[in-house]
GUTORLO-917203 format. One line per field, with one value per residue (C-alpha): residue in three letters; z, y, x. Coordinates in Angstrom, 2 decimals. Each point is the difference from the previous one (the first is absolute). Example, Ala and Ser with C-alpha at 12.3 -4.5 7.8 and 13.67 -1.06 7.14 Angstrom:
<atoms>
residuo = c(ALA  SER);
Z = c(7.80  -0.66);
Y = c(-4.50  3.44);
X = c(12.30  1.37);
</atoms>
This chain:
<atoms>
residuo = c(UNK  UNK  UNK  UNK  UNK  UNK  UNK  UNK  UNK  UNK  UNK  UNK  UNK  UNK  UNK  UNK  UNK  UNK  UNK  UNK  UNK  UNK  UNK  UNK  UNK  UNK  UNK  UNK  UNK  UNK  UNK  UNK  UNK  UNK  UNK  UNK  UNK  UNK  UNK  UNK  UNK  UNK  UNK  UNK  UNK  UNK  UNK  UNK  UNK  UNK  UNK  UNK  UNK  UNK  UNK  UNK  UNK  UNK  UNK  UNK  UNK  UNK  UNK  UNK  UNK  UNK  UNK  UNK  UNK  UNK  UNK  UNK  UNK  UNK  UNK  UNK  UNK  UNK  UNK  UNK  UNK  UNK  UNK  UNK  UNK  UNK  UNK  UNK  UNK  UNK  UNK  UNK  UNK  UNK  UNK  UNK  UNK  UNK  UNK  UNK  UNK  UNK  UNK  UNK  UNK  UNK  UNK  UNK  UNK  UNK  UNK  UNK  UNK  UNK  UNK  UNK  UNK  UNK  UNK  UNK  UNK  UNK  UNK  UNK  UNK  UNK  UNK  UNK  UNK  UNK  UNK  UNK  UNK  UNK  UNK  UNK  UNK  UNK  UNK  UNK  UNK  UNK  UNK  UNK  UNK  UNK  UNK  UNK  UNK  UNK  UNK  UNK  UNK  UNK  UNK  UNK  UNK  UNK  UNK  UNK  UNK  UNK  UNK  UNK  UNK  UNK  UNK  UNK  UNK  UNK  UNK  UNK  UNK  UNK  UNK  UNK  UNK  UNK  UNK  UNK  UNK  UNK  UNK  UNK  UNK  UNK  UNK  UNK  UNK  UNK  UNK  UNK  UNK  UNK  UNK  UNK  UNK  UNK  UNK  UNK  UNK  UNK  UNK  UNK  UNK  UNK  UNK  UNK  UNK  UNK  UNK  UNK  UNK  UNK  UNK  UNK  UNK  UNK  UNK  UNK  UNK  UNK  UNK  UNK  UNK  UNK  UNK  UNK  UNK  UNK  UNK  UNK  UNK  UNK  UNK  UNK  UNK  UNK  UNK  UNK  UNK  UNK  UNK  UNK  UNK  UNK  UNK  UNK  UNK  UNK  UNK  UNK  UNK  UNK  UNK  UNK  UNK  UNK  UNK  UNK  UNK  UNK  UNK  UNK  UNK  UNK  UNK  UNK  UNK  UNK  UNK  UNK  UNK  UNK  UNK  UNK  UNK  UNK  UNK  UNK  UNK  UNK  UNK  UNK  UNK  UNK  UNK  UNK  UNK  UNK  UNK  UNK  UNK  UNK  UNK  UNK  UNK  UNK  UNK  UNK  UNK  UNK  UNK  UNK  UNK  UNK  UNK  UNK  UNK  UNK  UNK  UNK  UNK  UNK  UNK  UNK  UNK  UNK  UNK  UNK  UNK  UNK  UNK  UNK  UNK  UNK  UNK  UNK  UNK  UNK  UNK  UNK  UNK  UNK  UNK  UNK  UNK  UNK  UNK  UNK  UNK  UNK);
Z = c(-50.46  2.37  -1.38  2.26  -2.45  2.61  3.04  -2.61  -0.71  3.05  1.26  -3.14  -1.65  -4.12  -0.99  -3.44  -0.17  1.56  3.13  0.34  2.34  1.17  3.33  0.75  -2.50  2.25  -0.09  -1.64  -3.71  0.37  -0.15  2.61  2.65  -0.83  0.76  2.84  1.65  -0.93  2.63  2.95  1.71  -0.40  -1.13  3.65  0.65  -3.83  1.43  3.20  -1.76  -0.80  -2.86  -1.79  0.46  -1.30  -2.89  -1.38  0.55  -2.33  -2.98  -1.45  -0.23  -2.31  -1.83  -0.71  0.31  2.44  1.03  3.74  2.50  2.50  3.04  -0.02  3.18  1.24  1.61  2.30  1.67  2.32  1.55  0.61  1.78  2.02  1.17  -2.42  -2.19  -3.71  -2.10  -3.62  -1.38  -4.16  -1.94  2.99  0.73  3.93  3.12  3.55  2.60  2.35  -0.77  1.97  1.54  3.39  1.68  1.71  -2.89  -1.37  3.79  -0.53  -3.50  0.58  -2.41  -1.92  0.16  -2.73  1.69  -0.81  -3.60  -0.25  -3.06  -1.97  1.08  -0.71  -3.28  -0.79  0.71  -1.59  -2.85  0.03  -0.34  -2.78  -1.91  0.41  -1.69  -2.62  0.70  2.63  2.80  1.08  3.13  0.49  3.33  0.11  0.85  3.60  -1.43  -1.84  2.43  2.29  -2.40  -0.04  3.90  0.25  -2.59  -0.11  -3.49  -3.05  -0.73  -2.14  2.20  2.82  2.32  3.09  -0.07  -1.43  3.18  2.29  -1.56  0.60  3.04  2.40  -2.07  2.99  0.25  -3.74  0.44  2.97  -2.60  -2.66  2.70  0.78  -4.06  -1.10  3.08  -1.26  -3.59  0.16  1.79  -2.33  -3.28  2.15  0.02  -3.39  -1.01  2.40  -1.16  -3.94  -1.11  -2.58  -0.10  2.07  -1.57  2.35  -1.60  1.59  -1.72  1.58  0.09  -3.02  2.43  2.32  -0.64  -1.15  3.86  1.71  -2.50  1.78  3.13  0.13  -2.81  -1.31  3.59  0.66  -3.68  0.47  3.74  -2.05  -2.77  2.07  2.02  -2.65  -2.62  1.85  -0.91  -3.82  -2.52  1.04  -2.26  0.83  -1.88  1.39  -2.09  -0.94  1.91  -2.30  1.08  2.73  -2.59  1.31  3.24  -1.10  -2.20  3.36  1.08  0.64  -2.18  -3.25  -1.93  -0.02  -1.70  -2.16  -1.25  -3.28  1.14  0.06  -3.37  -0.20  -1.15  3.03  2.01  -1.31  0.79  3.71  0.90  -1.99  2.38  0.38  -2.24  -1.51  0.51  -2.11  -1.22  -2.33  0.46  0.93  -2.33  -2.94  -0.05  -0.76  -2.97  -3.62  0.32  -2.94  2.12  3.35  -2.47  -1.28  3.74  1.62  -2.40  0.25  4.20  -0.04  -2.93  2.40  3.08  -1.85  0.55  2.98  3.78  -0.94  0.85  -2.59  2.07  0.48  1.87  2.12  0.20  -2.75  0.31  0.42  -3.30  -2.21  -2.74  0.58  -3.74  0.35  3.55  -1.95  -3.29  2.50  1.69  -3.55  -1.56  3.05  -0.90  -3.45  0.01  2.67  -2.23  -3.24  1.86  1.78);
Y = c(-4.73  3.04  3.32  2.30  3.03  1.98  -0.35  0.55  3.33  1.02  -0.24  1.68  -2.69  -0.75  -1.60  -1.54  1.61  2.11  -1.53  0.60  -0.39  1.63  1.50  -1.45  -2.87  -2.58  1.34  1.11  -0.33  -3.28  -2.90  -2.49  2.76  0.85  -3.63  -0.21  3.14  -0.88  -3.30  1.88  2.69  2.63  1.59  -0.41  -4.01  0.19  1.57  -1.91  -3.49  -1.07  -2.24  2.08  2.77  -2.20  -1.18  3.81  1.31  -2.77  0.55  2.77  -1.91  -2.42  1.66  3.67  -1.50  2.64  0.19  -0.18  -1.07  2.75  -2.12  0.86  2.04  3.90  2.81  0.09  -3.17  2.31  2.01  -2.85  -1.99  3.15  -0.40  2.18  -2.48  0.89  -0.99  0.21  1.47  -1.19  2.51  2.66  -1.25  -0.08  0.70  0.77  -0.45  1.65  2.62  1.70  3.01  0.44  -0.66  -2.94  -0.97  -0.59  -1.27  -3.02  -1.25  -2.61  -0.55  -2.69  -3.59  -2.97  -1.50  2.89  -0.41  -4.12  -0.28  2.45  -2.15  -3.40  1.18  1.16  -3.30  -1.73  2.69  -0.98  -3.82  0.20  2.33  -2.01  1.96  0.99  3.78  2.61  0.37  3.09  1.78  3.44  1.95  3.66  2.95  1.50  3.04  -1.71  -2.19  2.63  1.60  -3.20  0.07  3.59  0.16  -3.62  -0.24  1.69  3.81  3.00  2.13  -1.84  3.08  -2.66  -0.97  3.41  1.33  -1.95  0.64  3.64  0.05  -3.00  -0.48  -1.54  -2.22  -0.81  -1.09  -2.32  -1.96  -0.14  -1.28  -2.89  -0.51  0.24  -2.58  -2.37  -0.01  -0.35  -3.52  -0.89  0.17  -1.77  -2.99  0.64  -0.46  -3.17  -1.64  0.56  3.57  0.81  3.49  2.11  3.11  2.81  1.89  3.88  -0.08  3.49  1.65  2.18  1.59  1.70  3.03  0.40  1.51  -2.88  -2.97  -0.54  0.30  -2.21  -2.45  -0.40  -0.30  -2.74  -1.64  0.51  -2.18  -2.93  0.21  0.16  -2.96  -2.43  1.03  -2.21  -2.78  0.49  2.51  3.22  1.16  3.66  1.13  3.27  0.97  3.53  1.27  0.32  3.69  -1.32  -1.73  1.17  -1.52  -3.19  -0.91  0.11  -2.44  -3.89  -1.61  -2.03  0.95  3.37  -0.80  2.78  1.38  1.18  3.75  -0.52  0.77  -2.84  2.07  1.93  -3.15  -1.43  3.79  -0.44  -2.92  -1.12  -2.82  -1.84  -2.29  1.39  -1.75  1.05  2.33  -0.92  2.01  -3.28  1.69  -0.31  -3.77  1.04  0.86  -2.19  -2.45  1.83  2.79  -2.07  -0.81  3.08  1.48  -2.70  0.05  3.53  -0.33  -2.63  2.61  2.81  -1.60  -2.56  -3.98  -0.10  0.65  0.00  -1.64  0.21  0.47  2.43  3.50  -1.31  -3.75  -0.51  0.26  -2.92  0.55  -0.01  -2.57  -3.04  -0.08  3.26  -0.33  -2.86  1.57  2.76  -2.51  -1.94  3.00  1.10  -3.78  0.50  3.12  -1.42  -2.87  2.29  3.12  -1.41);
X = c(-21.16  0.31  -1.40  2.17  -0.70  -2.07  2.71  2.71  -1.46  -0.73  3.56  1.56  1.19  -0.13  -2.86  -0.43  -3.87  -2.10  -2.12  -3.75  -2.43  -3.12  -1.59  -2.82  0.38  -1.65  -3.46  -3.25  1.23  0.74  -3.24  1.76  0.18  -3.52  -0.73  1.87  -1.78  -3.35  0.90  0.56  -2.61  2.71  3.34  1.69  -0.86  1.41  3.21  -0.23  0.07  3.24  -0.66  -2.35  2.38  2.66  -2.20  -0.77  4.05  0.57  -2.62  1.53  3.75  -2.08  -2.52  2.03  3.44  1.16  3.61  -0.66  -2.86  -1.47  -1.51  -4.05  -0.23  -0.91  2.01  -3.20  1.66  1.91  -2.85  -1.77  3.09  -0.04  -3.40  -1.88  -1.84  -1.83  -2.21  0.48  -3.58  -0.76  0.45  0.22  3.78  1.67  -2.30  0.91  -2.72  2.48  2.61  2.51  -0.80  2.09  3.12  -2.10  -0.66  3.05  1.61  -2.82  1.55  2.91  2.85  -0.59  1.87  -0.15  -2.69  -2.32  0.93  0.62  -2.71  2.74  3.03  -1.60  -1.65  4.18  1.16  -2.88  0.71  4.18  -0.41  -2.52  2.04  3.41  2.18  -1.33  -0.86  0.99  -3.08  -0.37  -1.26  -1.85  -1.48  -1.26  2.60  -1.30  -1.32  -2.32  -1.12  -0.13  -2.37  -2.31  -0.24  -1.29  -1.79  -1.89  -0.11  1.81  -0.87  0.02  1.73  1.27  -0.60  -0.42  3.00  2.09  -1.69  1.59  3.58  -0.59  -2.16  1.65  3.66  1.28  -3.52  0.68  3.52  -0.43  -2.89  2.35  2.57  -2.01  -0.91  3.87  0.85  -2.51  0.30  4.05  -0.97  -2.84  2.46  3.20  -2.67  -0.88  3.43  0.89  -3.21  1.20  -0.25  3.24  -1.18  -2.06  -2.02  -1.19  -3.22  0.16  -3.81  -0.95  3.49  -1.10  -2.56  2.48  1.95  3.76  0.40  -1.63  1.11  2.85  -0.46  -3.67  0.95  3.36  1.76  -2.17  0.71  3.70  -0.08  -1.34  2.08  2.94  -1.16  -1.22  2.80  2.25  -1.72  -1.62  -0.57  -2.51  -2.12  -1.65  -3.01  -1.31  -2.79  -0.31  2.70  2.81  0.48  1.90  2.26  3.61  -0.68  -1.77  3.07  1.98  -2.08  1.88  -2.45  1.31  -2.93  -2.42  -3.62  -0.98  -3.86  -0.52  0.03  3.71  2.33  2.37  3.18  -0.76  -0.23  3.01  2.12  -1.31  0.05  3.44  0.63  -2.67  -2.53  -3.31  -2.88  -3.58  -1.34  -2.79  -3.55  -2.12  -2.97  2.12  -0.66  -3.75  1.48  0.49  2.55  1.79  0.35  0.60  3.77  0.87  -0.66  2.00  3.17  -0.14  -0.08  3.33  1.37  -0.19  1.34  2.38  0.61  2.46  -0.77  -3.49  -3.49  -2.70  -3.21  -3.32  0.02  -2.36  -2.46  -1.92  -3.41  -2.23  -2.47  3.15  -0.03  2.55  1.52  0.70  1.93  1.55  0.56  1.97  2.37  0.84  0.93  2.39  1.42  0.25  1.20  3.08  0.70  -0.02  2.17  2.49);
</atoms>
């Protein structure tokens, strides 16, 4: 039997419960992907292996009984099908050997095609056939902001002066990079979606970083192109991170579906962005807490932002040391609480 809860959701349609899922479900909390990993020399042949990639999207479907699979991949895919490759540093995060620094720079990167990203697309497929269908798959890449951000910088930041700099020092510089990153990703997620994908999520990581002056002008332009390109063909969900003070013009974005932190106050949420579905918002830290508190913080979350055009979820990934009952005692109650509610 199909659970089409998710996708129902997403394009504002009545749904008998609540779907849940979780960013960053198919990772570190979870003692198969810690297997997995500890069989390859690093997180990239992880994401560059098809199977195993295929084998970790799936773990969380059985063991937290999420209501959709998110394929096991990185938004550093695109930089690196650009030319720019990374190497993902234990417990430091993303590294850069090279970063952009000049118009020369940035005239060396190509645009990306599929075969730059073919371990994505096969894992997708792989992904698809295992799943039947059972659950929605969904997609993800970066927003170009923040990968912009990771080329400049070479790694995260505090501050992210690097690459702030070059918005207010070379604008022009900084447009033509985001060119070339907007370009690329809109093809990346097309063959997301023909390998699979029923829903593609864009993460604006670092959009919280700008300013309300330069939001939209260095990040939410950008967003809007591939919205309005892959919204022909599934359901868009935007999550940009922090940036909620550019909320009138993100609800006039094309997407289906806006992801939401937990800075945000749902009633405001739900006055702003009337037409759309709400995806989040819970503070990942709060599933450090009790699981008695993990329920009474969760019903009050689906309380607040009610059961329809509505996707239970975190404000952000959860974090890797976080216990797996309690992850699991979050998405039963979001169940319970649909089946008891509706």
């Amino acid at each position: 039997m199909r659970n089409d809860l998710l996708l129902k959701a997403a394009r504002g349609e009545e749904t008998s419960r609540v779907p849940v899922w979780v960013m960053r479900q198919a990772g570190r909390i979870l003692p198969g992907y810690r297997k997995v990993r500890a069989s390859v020399k690093d997180f990239t042949e992880l994401v560059k292996t098809p199977e195993l990639a295929c084998e970790v999207t799936l773990e969380p479907v059985n063991v937290l009984g999420v209501d959709a699979a998110i394929i096991f991949s990185d938004i550093l895919v695109i930089p690196e099908a650009m030319g720019l490759p990374y190497q993902m540093l234990e417990s430091k995060g993303p590294h850069f050997e090279k970063t952009i620094k000049t118009a020369k720079d940035i005239d060396a990167l190509r645009r990306g095609t599929t075969e730059n990203w073919d371990y994505v697309v096969n894992a997708l497929k792989l992904t698809k056939r295992e799943l039947g269908n059972k659950l929605p798959l969904l997609g993800f890449a970066g927003s170009p902001w923040t990968i912009f951000a990771y080329m400049t910088e070479g790694s995260g930041s505090k501050t992210f002066s690097v690459a702030k700099r070059m918005i207010f020092s070379e604008p022009k510089m900084a447009h033509s990079l985001l060119e070339k990153i907007t370009e690329t990703t809109i093809a990346y997620l097309k063959d997301q979606v023909n390998a699979g994908a029923d829903l593609v999520q864009i993460f604006d990581s670092w959009g919280g970083i700008l300013g309300y002056d330069t939001y939209n002008e260095f990040s939410l332009q950008y967003i809007a192109r591939i919205v309005d390109e892959l919204s022909k063909m599934v359901p868009v969900t935007a999550f940009p991170k922090g940036a909620y003070f550019a909320s009138e013009q993100l609800a006039k974005l094309n997407c289906r579906v806006i992801g939401l932190d937990w800075a945000i106050n749902p009633a405001e949420a739900r006055k702003t962005f009337r037409n759309k579905t709400l995806q989040g918002n819970m503070d990942p830290c709060m599933l450090y807490s009790d699981t008695n508190s993990i329920k009474k913080a969760t019903q009050a979350m689906i309380k607040a932002f009610g059961t329809q055009n509505y996707i239970a979820n975190l404000g952000h990934g959860v974090y890797p040391d976080t216990p797996v009952d309690h992850v699991k005692c979050f998405i039963d109650t979001v169940k319970e609480y649909g089946a008891n509610n509706s």
